[in-house]
N, CA, C and O of each residue as an XYZ file, in Angstrom:
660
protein
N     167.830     60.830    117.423
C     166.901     61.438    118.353
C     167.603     62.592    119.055
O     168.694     62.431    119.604
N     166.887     63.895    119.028
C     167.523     64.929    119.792
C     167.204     65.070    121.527
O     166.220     64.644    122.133
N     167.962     65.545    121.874
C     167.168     65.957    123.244
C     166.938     66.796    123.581
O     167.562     67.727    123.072
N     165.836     67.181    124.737
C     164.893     68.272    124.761
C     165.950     69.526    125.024
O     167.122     69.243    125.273
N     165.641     70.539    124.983
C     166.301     72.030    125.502
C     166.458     71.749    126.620
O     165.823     70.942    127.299
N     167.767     72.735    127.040
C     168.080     72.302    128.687
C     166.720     73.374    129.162
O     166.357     72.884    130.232
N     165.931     74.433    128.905
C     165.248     74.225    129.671
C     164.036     73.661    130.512
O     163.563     73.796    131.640
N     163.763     72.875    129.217
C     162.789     71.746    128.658
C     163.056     70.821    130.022
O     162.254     70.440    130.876
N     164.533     70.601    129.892
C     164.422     69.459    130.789
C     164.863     70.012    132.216
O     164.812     69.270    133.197
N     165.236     71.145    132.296
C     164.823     71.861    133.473
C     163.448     71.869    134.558
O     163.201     71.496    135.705
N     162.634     72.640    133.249
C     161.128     72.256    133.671
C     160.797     70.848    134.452
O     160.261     70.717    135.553
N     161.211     69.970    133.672
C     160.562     68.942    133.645
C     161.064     68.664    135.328
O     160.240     68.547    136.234
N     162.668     68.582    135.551
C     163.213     68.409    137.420
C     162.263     68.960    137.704
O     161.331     68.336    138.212
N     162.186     70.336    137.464
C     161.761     71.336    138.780
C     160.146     70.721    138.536
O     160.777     69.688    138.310
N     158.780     70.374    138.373
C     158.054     69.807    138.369
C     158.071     68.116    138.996
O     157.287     67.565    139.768
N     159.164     67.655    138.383
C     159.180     66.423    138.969
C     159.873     66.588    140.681
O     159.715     65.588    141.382
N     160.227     67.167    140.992
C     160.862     67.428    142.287
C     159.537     68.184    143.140
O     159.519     68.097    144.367
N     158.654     68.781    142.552
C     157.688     69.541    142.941
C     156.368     68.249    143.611
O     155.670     68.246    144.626
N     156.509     67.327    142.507
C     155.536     66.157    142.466
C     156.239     65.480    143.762
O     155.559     65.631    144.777
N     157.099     64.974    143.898
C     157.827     63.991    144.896
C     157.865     64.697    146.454
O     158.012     64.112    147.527
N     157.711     65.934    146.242
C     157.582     66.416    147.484
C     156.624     66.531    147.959
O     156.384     66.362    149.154
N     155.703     66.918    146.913
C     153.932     67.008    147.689
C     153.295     65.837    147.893
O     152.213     65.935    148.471
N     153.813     64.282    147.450
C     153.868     63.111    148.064
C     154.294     62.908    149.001
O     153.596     62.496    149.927
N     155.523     63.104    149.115
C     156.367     63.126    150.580
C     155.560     63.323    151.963
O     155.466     62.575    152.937
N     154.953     64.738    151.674
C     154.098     64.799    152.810
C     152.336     64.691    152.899
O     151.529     65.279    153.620
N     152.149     63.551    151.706
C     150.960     62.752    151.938
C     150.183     63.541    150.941
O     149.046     63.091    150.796
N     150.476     64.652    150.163
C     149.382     65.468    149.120
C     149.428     64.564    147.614
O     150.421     64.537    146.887
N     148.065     63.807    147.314
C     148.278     62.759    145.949
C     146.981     63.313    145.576
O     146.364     64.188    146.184
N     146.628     62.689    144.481
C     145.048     63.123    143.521
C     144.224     62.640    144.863
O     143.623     63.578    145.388
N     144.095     61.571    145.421
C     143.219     60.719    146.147
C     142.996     61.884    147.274
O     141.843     61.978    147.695
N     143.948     62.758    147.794
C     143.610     63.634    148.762
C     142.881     64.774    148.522
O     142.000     65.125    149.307
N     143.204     65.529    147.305
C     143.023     67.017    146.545
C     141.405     66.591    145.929
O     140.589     67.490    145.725
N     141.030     65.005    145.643
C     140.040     64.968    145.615
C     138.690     64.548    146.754
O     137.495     64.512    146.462
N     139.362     64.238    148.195
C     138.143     64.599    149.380
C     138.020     65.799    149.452
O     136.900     66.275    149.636
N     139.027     66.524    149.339
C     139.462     67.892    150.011
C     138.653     69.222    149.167
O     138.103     70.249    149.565
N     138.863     68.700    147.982
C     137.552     69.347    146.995
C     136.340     69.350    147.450
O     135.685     70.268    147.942
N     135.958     67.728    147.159
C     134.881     67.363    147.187
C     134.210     68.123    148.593
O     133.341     68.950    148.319
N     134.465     67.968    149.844
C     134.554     68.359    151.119
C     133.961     69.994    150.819
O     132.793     70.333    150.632
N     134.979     70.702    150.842
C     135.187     71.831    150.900
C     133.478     72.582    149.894
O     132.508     73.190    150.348
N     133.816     72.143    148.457
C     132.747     72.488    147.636
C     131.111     71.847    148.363
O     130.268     72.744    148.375
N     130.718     70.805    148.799
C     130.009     71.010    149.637
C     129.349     71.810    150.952
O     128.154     71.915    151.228
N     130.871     72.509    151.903
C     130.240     73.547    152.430
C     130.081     74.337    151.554
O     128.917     74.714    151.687
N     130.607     74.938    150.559
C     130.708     76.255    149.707
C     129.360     76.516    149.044
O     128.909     77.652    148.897
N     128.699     75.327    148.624
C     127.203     75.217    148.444
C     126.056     75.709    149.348
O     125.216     76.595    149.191
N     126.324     74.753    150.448
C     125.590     75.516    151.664
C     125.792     76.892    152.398
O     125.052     77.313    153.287
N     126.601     77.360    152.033
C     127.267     78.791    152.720
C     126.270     79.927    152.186
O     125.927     80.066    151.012
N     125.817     80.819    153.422
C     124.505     81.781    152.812
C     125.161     82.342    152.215
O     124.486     82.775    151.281
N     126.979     82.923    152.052
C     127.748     84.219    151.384
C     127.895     83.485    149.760
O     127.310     83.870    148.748
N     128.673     82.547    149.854
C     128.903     81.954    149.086
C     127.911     81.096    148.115
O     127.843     81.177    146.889
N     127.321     80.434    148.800
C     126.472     79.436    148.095
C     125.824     80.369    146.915
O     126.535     80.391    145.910
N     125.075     80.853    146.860
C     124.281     81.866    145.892
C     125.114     82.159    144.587
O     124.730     82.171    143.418
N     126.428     82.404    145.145
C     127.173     82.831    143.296
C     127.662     81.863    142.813
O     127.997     82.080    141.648
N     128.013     80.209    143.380
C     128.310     79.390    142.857
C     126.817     78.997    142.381
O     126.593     78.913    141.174
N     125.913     78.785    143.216
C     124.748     78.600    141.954
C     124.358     79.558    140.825
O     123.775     79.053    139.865
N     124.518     80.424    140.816
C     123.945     80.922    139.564
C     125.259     80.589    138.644
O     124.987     80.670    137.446
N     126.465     80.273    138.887
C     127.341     80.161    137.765
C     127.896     78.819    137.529
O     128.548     78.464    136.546
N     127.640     78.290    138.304
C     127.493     76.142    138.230
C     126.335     75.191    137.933
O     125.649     74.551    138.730
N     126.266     75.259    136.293
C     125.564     74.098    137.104
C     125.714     72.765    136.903
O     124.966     71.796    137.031
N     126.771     72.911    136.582
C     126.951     70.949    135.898
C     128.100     70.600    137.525
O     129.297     70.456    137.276
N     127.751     70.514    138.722
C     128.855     69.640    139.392
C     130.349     68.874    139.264
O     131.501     69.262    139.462
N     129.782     67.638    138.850
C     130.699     66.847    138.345
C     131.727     67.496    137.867
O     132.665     67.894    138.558
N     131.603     67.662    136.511
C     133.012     68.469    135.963
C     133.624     69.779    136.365
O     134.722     70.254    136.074
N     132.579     70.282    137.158
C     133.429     71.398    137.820
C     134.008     71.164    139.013
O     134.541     72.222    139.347
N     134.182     70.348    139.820
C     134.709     69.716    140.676
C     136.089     69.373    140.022
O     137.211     69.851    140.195
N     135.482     68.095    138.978
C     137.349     67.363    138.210
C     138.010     68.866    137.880
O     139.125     68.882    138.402
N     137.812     69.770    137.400
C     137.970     70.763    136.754
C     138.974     71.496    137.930
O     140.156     71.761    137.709
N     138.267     71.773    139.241
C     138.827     72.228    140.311
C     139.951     71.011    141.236
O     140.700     71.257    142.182
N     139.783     70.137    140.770
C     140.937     69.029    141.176
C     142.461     69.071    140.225
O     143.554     68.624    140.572
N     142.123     69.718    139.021
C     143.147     69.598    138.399
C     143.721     70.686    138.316
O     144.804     70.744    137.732
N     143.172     71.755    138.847
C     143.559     73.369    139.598
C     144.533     72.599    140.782
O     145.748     72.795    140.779
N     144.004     71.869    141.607
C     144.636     71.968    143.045
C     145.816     71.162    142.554
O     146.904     71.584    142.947
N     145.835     70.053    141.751
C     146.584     69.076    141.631
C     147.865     70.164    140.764
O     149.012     69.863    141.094
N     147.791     71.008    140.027
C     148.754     71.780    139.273
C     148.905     72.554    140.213
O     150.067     72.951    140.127
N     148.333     73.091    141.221
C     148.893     74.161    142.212
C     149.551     73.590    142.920
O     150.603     74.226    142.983
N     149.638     72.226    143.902
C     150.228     71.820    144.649
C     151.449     70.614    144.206
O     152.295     70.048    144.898
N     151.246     70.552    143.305
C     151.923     69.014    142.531
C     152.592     69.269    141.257
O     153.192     68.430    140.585
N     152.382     70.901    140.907
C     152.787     70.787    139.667
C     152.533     70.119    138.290
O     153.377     70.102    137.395
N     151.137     69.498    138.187
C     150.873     68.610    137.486
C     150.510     68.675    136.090
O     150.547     67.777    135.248
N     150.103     70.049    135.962
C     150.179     70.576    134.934
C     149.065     70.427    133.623
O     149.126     70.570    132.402
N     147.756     69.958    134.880
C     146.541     69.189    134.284
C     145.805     70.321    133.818
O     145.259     70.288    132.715
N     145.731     71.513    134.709
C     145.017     72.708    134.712
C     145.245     73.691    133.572
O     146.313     74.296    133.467
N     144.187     73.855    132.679
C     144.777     75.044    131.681
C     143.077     75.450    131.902
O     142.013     74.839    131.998
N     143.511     76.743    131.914
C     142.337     77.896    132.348
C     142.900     79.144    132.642
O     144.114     79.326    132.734
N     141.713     80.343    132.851
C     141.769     81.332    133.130
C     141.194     81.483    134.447
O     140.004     81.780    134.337
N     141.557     81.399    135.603
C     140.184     81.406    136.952
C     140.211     83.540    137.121
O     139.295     84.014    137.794
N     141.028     84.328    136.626
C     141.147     85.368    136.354
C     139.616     85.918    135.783
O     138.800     86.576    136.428
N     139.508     85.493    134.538
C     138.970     86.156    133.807
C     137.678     85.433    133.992
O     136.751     85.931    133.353
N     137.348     84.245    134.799
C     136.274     83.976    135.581
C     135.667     84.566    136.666
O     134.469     84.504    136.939
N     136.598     85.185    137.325
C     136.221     85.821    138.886
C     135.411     86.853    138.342
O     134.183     86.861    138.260
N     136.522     88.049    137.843
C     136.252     89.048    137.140
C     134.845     88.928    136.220
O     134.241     89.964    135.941
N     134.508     88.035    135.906
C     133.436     88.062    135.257
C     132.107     87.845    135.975
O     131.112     88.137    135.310
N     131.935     87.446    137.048
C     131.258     87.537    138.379
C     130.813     89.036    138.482
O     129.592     89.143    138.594
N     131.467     90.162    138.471
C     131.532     91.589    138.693
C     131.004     91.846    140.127
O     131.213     92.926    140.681
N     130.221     90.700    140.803
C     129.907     91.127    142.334
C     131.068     91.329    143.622
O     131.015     92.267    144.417
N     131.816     90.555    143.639
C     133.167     89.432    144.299
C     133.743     90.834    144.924
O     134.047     91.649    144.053
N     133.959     91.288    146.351
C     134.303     91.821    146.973
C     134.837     90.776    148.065
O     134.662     89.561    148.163
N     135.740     91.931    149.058
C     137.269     91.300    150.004
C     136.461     89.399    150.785
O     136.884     88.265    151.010
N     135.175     90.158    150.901
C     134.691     90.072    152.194
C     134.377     88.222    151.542
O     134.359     87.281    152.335
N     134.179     88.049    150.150
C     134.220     86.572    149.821
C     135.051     85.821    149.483
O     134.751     84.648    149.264
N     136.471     86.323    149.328
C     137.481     85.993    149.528
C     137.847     85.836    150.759
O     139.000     85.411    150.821
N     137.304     86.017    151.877
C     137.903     85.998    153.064
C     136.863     84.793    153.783
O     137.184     83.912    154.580
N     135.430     85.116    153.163
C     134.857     83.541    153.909
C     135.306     82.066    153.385
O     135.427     81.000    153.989
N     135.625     82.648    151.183
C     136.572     81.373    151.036
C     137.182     80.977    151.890
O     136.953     79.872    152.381
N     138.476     82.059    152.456
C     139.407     81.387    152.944
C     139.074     80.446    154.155
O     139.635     79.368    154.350
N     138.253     80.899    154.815
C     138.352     80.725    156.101
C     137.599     79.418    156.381
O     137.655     78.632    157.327
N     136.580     79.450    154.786
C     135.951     77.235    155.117
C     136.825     76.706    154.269
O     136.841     75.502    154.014
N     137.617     77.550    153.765
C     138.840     76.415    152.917
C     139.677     75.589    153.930
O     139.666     74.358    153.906
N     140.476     76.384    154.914
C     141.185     76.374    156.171
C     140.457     75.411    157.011
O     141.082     74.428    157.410
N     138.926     75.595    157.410
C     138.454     74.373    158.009
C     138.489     73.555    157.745
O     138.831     72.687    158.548
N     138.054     73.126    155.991
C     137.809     71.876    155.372
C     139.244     71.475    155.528
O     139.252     70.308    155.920
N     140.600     71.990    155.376
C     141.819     71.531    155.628
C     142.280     71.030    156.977
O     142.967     70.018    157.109
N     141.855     71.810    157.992
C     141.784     70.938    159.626
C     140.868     69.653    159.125
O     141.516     68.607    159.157
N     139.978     69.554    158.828
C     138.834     68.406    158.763
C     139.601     66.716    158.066
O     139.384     65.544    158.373
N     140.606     67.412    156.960
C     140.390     66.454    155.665
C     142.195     66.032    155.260
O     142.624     64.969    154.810
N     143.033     67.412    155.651
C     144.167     67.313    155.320
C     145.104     66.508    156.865
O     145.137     67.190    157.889
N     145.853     64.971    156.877
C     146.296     64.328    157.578
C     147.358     64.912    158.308
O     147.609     64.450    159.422
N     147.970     65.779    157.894
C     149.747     66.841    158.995
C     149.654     67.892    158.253
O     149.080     68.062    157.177
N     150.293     68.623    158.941
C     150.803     70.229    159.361
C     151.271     70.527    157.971
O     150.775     71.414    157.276
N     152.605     69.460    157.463
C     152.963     69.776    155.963
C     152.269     70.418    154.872
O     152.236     71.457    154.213
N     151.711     69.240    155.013
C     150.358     69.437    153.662
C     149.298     70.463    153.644
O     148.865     70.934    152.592
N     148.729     70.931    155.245
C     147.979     71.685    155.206
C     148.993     73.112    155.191
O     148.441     74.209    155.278
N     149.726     73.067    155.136
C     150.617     74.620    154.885
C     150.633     75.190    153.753
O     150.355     76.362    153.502
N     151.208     73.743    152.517
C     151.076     73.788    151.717
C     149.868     74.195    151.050
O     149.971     74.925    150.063
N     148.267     73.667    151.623
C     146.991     73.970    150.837
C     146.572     75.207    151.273
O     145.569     75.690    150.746
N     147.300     75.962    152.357
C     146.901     77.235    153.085
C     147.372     77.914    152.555
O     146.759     78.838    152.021
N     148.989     77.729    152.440
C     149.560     78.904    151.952
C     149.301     79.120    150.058
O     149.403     80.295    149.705
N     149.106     78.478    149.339
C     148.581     78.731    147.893
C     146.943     79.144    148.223
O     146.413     79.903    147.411
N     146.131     78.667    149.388
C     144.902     79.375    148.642
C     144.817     80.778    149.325
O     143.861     81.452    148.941
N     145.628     81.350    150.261
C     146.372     82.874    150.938
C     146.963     83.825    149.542
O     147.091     85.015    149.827
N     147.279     83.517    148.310
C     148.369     82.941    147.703
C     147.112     83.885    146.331
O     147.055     85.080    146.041
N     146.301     82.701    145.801
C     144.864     82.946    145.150
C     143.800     83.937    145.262
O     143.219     84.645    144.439
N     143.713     83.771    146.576
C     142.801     84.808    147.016
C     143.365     86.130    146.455
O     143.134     86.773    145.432
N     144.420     86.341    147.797
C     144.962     87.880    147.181
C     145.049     88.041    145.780
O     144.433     88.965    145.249
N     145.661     87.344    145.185
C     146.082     87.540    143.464
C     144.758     87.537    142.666
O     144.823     88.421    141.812
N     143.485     86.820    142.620
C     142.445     87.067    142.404
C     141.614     88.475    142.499
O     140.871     89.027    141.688
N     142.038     88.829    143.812
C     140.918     90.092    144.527
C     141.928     91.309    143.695
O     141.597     92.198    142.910
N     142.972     91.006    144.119
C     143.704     92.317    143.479
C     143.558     91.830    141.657
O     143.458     92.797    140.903
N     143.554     91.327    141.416
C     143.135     91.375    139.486
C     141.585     91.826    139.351
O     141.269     92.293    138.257
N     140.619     91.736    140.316
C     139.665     91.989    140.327
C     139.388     93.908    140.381
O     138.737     94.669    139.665
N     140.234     94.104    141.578
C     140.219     95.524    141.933
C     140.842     96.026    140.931
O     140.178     96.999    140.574
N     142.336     95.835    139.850
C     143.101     96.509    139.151
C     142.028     96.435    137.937
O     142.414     97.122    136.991
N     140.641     95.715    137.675
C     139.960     95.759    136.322
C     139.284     96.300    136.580
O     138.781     96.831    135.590
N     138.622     96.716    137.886
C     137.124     97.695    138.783
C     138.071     99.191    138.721
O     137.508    100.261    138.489
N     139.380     99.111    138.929
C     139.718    100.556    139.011
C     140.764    100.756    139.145
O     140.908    101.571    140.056
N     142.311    100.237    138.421
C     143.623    100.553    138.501
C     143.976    100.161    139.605
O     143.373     99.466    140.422
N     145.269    100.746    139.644
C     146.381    100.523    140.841
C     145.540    101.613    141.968
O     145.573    101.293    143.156
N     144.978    102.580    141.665
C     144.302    103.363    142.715
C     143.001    102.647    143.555
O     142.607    102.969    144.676
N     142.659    101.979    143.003
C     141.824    100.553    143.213
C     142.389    100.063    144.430
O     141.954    100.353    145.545
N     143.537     99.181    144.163
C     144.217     98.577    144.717
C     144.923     99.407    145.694
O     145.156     98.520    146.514
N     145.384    100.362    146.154
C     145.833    101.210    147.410
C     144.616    101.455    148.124
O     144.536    101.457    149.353
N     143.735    101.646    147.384
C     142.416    102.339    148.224
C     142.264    100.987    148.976
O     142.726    101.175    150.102
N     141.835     99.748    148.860
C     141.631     98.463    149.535
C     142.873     98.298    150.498
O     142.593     98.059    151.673
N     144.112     98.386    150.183
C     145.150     98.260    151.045
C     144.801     99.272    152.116
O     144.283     99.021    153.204
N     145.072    100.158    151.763
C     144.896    101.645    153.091
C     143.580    101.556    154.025
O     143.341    102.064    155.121
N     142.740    100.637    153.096
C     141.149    100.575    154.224
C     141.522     99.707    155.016
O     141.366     99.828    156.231
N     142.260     98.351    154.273
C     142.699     97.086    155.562
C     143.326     97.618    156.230
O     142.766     97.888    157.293
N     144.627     98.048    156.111
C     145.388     98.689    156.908
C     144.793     99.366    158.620
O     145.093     99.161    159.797
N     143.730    100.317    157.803
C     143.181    101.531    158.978
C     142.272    100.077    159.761
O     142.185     99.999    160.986
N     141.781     99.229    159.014
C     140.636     98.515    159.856
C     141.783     97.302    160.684
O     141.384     96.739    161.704
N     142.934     97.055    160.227
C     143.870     96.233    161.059
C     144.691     96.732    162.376
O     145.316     96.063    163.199
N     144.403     98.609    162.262
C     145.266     99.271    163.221
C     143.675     99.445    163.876
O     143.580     98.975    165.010
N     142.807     99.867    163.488
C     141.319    100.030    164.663
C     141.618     98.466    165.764
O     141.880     98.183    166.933
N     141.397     97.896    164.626
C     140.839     96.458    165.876
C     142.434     95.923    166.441
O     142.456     94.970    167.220
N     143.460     96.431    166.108
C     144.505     96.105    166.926
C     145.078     97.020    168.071
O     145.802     96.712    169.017
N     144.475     98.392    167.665
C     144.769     99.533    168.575
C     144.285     99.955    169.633
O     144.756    100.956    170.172
C-alpha cells in the first residue's frame, strides 16, 4: 500500500484542523442548518430579494441542502460543495451592489438571531463579507472589465467620503 502525496496529506491536516476548529467554537451541520434554514426564510419574504429567488427557485428543499453544503465547505472545510455560485449570480444579469448589501445585512441578523458566540458569528460574517464582494466584483468584471470594477470602487469611495464628510 502506498501513501498519499505529501500534499495529499497536507490537504487533508489543513481541512481536518479547519473542521476541529469550527467545532471548537460551536459551528457543526446541526447549526449551518437553522442558520440556513432561518436566514432563507427572511430572504423569501424580503421585497429586494424575495422576487429573484423566486423566479430562479423553485424546488426548496434541495436548494437549501445544496446551500448547507456551501456553508458547511465554507466554514468547515467539508468539502461537500461542488458548484459554480459564479456563474449562477452572473446569470441572474439583474444583481447590482445594492443586493449584495441587503444580503448582507439579513444574513448578519439571522446570525445575531441563530449563531450562539461572537466566534462563530465572525466566522459566518466574515466569509459572507468575503462572497459578496468576490461575487459582485465577478459580476462587474463580466458586465464590463476591470474598468467596471474601478468605476464601482470610485462611486463607493465618493459616496463613503459624502456621508462621512
Amino acid at each position: 500500500m502506498t501513501s498519499p502525496p505529501m500534499t495529499s496529506l497536507h490537504a487533508e491536516q489543513v481541512r481536518a484542523q479547519k473542521m476541529a476548529d469550527a467545532h471548537a467554537v460551536g459551528i457543526n451541520d446541526a447549526l449551518i442548518a437553522r442558520l440556513v434554514e432561518a436566514f432563507y426564510t427572511t430572504i423569501r419574504k424580503d421585497d429586494l430579494l424575495g422576487p429573484i429567488f423566486a423566479a430562479h427557485v423553485s424546488q426548496w428543499p434541495p436548494h437549501l441542502a445544496r446551500l448547507e453544503d456551501f456553508w458547511a465547505s465554507i466554514t468547515m472545510d467539508s468539502g461537500r460543495f461542488h458548484g459554480n455560485p459564479m456563474a449562477k449570480h452572473i446569470a441572474i444579469g439583474t444583481l447590482q451592489q445594492a443586493h449584495f448589501d441587503r444580503w448582507l445585512m439579513l444574513w448578519n441578523k439571522t446570525i445575531a438571531k441563530i449563531v450562539p458566540n461572537e466566534a462563530a458569528a465572525d466566522i459566518f460574517r466574515a466569509a459572507a463579507a468575503r462572497i459578496a464582494r468576490s461575487l459582485f466584483a465577478g459580476i462587474e468584471l463580466k458586465r464590463g472589465g476591470l474598468d467596471a470594477i474601478m468605476a464601482t470602487r470610485d462611486k463607493a469611495a465618493q459616496n463613503k467620503a459624502q456621508t462621512h464628510g
